[in-house]
N, C-alpha and C positions, 0 to 999 in steps of 0.2 A: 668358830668352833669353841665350845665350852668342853674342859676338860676337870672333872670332879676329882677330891680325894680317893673314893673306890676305884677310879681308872674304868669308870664310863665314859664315853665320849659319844657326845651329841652333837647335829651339829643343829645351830642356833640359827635362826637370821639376825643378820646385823645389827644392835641397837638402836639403830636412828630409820630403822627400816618406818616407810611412810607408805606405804602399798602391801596393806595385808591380803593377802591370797589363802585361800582356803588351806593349802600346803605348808605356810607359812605358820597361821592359827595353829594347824596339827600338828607340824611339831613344836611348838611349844608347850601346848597343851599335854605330849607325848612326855617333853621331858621334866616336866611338871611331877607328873605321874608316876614317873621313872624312879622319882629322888634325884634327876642329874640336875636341875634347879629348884630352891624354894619358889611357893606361889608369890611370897612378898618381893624375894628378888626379882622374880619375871614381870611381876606388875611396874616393878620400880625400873627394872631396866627399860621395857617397853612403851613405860609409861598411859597402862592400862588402870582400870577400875577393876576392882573384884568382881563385881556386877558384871562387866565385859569378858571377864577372862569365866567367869562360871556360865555366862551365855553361852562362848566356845564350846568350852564344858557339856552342857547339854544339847546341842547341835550335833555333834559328835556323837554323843549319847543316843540321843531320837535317829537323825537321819545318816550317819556315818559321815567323812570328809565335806562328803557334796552342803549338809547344813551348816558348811563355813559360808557360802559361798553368798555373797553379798546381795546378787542380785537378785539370789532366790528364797531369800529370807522368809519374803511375807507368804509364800505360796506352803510353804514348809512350816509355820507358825501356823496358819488357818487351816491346815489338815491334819487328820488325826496322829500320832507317833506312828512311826514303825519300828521293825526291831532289825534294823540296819546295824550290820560287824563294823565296827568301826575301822579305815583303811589306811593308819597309820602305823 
């Protein structure tokens, strides 16, 4: 649990976390957005690439949660956006 100066509190997945779940990507991504972390922190603590964390980014964006999701990447990539609420 990450707790900011404004007294948001988010809660994070664990630093060393090694099994990203679609849930997992979203909130970070969530608190990204929020302000309750910087993007250089999250990259740094997750040990992500920009490139990766703005992939999330637009997954979220195009297909809502579900275009975190690993397995369904390429099916979600080779069809056109939709205009999915994101469900975080």
């Amino acid at each position: 649990m990450l707790t900011c100066t404004n007294r948001i509190t988010v809660d994070l997945p664990p630093a060393d976390t090694k099994r990203w779940v679609a849930r997992r990507k979203a909130a970070v991504v969530a608190a990204v957005r929020s302000g309750a972390i910087g993007l250089e922190e999250a990259c740094r603590r997750y040990e992500l690439s920009g490139e990766e964390f703005l992939a999330w980014e637009r997954g979220i964006e195009n297909y809502g949660v579900p275009g975190l999701r690993a397995t369904r990447l390429q099916i979600y990539y080779n069809a056109p956006p939709t205009q999915a609420k994101p469900r975080y």
